[in-house]
C-alpha positions as CSV (number, residue, x, y, z in Angstrom):
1,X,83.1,35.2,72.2
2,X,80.2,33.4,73.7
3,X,79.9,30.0,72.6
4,X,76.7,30.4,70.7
5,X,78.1,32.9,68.4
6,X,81.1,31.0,67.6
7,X,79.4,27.9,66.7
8,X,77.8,30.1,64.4
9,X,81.3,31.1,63.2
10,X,82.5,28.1,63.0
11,X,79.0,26.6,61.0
12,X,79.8,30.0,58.5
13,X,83.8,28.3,58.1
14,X,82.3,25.1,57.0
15,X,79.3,26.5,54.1
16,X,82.2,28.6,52.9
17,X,84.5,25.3,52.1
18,X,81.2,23.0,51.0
19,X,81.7,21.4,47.6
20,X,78.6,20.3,45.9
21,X,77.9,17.9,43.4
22,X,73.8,16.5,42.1
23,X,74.1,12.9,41.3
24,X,70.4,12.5,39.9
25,X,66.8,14.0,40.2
26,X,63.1,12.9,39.3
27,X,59.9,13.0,40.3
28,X,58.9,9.2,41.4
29,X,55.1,8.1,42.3
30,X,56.0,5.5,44.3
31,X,54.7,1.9,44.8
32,X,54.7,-1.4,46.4
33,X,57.9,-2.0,46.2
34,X,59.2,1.1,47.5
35,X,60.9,-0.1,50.6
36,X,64.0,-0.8,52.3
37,X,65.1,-1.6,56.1
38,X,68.7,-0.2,57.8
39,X,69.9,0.2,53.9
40,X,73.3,2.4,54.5
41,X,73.1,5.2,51.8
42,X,76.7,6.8,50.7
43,X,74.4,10.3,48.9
44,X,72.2,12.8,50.3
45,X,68.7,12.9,49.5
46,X,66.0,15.5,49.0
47,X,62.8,14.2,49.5
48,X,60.0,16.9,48.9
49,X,56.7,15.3,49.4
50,X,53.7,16.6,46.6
51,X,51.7,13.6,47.5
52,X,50.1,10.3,49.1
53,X,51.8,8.8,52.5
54,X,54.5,7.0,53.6
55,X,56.9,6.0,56.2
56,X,60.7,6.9,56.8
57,X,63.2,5.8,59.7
58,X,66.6,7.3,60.5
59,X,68.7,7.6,63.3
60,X,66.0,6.0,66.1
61,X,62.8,8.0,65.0
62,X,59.7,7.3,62.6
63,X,58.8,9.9,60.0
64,X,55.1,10.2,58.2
65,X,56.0,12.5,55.2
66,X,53.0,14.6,54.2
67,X,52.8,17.1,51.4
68,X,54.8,20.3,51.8
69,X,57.4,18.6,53.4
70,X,61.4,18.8,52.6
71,X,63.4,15.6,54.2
72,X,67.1,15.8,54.1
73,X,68.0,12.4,54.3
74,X,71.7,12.6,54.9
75,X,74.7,9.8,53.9
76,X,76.4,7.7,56.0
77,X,72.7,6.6,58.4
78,X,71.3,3.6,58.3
79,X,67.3,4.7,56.4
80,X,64.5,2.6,56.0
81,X,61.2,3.8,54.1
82,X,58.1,1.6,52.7
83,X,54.6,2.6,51.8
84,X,51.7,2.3,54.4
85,X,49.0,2.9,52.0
86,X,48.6,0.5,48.8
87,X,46.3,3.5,47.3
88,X,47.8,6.7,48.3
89,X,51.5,6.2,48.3
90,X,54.3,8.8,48.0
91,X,54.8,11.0,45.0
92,X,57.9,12.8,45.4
93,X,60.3,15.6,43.8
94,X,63.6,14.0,44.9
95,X,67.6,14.4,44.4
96,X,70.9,12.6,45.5
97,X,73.7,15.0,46.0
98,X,77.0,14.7,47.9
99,X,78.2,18.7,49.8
100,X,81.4,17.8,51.1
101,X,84.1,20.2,53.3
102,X,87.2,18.6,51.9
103,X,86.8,14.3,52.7
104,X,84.0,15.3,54.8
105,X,80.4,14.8,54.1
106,X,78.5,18.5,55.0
107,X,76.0,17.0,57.6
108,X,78.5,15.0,59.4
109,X,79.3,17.9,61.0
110,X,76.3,20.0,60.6
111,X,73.3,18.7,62.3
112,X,69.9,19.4,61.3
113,X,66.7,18.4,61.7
114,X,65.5,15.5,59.0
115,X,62.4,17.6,57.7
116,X,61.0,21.3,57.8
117,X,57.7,22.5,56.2
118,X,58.3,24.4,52.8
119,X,57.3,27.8,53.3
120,X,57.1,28.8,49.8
121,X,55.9,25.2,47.6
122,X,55.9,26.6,44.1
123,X,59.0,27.9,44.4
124,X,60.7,25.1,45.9
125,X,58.5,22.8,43.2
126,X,60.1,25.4,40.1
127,X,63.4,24.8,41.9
128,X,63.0,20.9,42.0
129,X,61.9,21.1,38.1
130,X,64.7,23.1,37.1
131,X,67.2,20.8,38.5
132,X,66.0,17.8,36.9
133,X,65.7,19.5,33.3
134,X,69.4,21.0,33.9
135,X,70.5,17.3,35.1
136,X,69.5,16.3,31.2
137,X,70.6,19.8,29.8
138,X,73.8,19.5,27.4
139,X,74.1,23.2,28.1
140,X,77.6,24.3,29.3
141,X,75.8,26.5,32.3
142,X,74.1,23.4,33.4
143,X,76.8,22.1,36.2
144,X,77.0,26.2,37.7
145,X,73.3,26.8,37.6
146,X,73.0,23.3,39.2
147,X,75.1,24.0,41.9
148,X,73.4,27.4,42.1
149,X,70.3,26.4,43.0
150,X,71.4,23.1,45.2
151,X,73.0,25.8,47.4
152,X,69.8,27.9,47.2
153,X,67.7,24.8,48.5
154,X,70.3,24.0,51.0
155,X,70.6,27.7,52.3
156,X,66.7,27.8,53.1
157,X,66.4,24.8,54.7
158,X,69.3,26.1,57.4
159,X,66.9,29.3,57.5
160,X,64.2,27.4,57.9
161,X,65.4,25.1,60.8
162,X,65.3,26.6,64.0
163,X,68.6,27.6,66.3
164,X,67.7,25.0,68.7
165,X,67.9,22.7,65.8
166,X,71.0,23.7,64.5
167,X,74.4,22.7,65.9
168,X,77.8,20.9,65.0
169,X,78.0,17.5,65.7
170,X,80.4,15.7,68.2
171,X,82.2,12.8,66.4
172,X,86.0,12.8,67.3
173,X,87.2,14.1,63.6
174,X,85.3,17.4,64.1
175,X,86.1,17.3,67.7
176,X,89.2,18.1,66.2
177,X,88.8,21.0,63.6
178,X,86.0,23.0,65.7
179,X,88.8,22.9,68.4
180,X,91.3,24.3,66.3
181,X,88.3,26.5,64.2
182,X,87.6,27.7,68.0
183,X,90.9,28.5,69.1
184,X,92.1,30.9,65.9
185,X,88.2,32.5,66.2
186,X,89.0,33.2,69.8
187,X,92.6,34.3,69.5
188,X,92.6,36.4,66.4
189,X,94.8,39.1,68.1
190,X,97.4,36.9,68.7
191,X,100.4,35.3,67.1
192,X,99.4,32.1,66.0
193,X,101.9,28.9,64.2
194,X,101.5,26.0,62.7
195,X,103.0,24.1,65.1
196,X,101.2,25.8,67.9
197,X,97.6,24.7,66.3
198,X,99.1,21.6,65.5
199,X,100.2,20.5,69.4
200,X,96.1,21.9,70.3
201,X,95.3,18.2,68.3
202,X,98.4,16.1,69.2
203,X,99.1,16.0,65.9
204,X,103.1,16.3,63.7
205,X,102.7,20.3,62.4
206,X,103.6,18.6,58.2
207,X,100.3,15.9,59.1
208,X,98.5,18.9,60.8
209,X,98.7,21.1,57.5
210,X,97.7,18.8,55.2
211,X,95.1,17.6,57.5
212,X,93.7,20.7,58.1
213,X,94.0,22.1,53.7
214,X,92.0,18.8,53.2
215,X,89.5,20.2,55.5
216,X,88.8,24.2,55.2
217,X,90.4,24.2,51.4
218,X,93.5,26.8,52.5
219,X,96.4,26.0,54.4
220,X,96.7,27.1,58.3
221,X,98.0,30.3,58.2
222,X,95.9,31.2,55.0
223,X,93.0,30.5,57.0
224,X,94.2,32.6,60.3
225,X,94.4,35.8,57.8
226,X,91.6,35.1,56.2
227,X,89.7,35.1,59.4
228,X,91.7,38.1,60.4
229,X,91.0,40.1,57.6
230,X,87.0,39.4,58.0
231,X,86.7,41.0,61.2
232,X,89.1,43.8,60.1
233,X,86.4,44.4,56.9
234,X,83.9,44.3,59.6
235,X,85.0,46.5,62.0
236,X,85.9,49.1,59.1
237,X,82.1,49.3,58.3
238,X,80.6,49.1,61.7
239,X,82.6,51.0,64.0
240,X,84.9,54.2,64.4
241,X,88.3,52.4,65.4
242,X,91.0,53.8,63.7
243,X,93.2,51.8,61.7
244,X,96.2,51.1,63.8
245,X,93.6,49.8,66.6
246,X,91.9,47.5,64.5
247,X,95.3,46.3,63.1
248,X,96.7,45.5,66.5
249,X,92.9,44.0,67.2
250,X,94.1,41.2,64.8
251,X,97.5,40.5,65.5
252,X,98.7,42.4,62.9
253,X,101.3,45.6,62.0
254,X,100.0,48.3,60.6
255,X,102.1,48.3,57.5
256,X,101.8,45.1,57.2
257,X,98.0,44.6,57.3
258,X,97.8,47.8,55.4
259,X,99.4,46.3,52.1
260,X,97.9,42.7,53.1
261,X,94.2,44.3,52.9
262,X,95.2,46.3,49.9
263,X,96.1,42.9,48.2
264,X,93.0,41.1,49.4
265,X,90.7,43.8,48.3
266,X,92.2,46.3,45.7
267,X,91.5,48.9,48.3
268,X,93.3,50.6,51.2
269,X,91.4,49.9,54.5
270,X,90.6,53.8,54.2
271,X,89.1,53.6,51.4
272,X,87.2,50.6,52.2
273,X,85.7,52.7,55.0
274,X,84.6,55.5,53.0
275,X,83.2,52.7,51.0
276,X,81.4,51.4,53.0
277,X,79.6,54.5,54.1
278,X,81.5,55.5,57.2
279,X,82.8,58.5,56.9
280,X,84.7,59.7,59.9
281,X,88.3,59.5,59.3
282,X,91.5,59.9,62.2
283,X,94.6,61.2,61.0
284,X,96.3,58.0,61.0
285,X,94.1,56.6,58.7
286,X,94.6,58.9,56.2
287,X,98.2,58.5,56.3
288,X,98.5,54.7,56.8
289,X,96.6,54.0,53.2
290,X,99.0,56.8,51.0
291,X,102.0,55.5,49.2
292,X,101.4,51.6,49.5
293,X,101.6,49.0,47.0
C-alpha cells in the first residue's frame, strides 16, 4: 500500500474513534477589548466570520478573517487575536468543542489548515444557529443532534481542505500509533499478536493494550479483525475472488472467518455478495456459507 493511501487509512482509523463533545456557542460582535497575546487555549474553536475584520495568530502565521470564512482554531497552540479596526470589528458565529481519540485531542494528530472558505454560507450559518439553540434546548435529542451536526461541520471542512493540506502530524505519541496503525494496515494477511505489535513500540505487551484501547477505543486484536473484516466487506462488493481467497487474503481460515463475518454482519459472506449486487458465485462459496452458526 503506497503511503498516500495509508495515511488516508490511517486518518479514516482516527474519525472512526473521535469523541465529540460542544462546550458553548454564540454569535459575538466583537469589540475593543477582544484581544489576547500567546493565550494557551485547552478547547477547539469555530470561528465563522459574518462580519467586520480582525486579526488572528497561531502557530508562526498572521490571519485577517474576512466574511465567509471558517477558522479551526485548535487546543493546545499558543492564539492571539485583537481587533484592527475600532469601527468594523469581528462579528462571528463561534463554538468551543473538544473531538478527542481516546486522551488525544483530534487535531493533534490530524493536521489541517487553520481556515477554508465556506462554500455553502447559509447552510453552514443554519448549522451554526442550530447548535446554539440546541446548546439551550432541554430537549433529550439535544446532545445527539448536537454531536450530529458538530461532525457534519467537521466532515466538510476535511472535504473542503485540500490533500496537500491534509496529513498526520509527527509528535512522538502518534509516532507511535500510526506505526503500529501502519504495520497491521500493511500486514493484514498475516498473523499478528499482541506482543508482536507491542515490541514494534518498545513497549510491555499488558502497557501496550491498554495503551493502545485508550487510543482506537478496541483492544489490539479487536482492532486487527476489524480492519480485517473491512477489506473482506470490500473485496466481496468489488471484485470476483472467491471466498477461500479472500479469507486467506486476511489471515484468516475459512471456517473461521466464515462464522466471524456471519457474527459481525448477520450475513454469510455469500450473501453479503449477492447483497451487494455481485452476483457471480464459485462453488465454494456456495458451500462455505450453508450450515454455519
Amino acid at each position: 500500500m503506497d503511503q498516500d493511501k495509508l495515511q488516508l487509512q490511517l486518518i479514516r482509523s482516527y474519525l472512526e474513534n473521535t469523541q465529540i463533545t460542544l462546550q458553548t456557542a454564540h454569535y459575538t460582535k466583537t469589540g475593543q477589548n477582544w484581544r489576547a497575546m500567546n493565550m494557551m487555549t485547552d478547547v477547539n474553536r469555530f470561528y465563522f466570520i459574518r462580519e467586520g475584520e480582525g486579526w488572528i495568530h497561531i502557530r508562526g502565521k498572521d490571519y485577517s478573517p474576512r466574511k465567509g470564512q471558517l477558522y479551526l482554531l485548535p487546543a493546545g497552540m499558543k492564539l492571539s487575536y485583537s481587533p484592527v479596526n475600532e469601527d468594523n470589528t469581528l462579528g462571528k458565529l463561534w463554538c468551543h468543542f473538544s473531538a478527542t481519540m481516546g486522551d488525544i485531542n483530534l487535531f493533534q494528530m490530524l493536521e489541517l489548515p487553520h481556515w477554508i472558505e465556506v462554500s455553502d454560507e447559509q447552510k453552514l450559518e443554519r448549522q451554526f444557529q442550530e447548535l446554539i439553540e440546541l446548546h439551550n434546548s432541554n430537549a433529550v435529542s439535544a446532545p445527539l443532534r448536537i454531536k450530529s451536526i458538530l461532525f457534519e461541520i467537521i466532515s466538510e471542512y476535511i472535504e473542503q481542505s485540500s490533500v496537500d493540506e491534509l496529513h498526520l502530524t509527527a509528535t512522538t505519541t502518534n509516532s507511535k500509533i500510526n506505526s503500529v496503525l501502519s504495520y497491521i494496515e500493511s500486514h493484514l494477511a498475516e498473523s499478528m499478536t499482541v506482543d508482536e505489535l507491542a515490541k514494534l513500540v518498545h513497549f510491555h505487551p499488558n502497557y501496550f493494550m491498554n495503551y493502545f484501547k485508550s487510543m482506537m477505543g478496541l483492544s489490539p486484536i479487536m482492532y486487527v479483525n476489524k480492519k480485517r473484516l473491512e477489506k473482506a466487506r470490500r473485496l466481496l462488493a468489488t471484485t470476483e475472488l472467491s471466498i477461500s481467497n479472500i479469507a486467506e487474503g486476511i489471515g484468516m481460515e475459512l471456517y473461521y472467518f466464515s462464522r466471524l463475518f456471519r457474527k459481525q454482519t448477520g450475513m454469510s459472506p455469500s450473501e453479503y455478495r449477492k447483497a451487494s449486487g455481485k452476483t457471480t458465485m464459485t462453488e465454494d462459496e456456495d458451500t462455505t456459507s450453508e450450515g454455519l452458526d
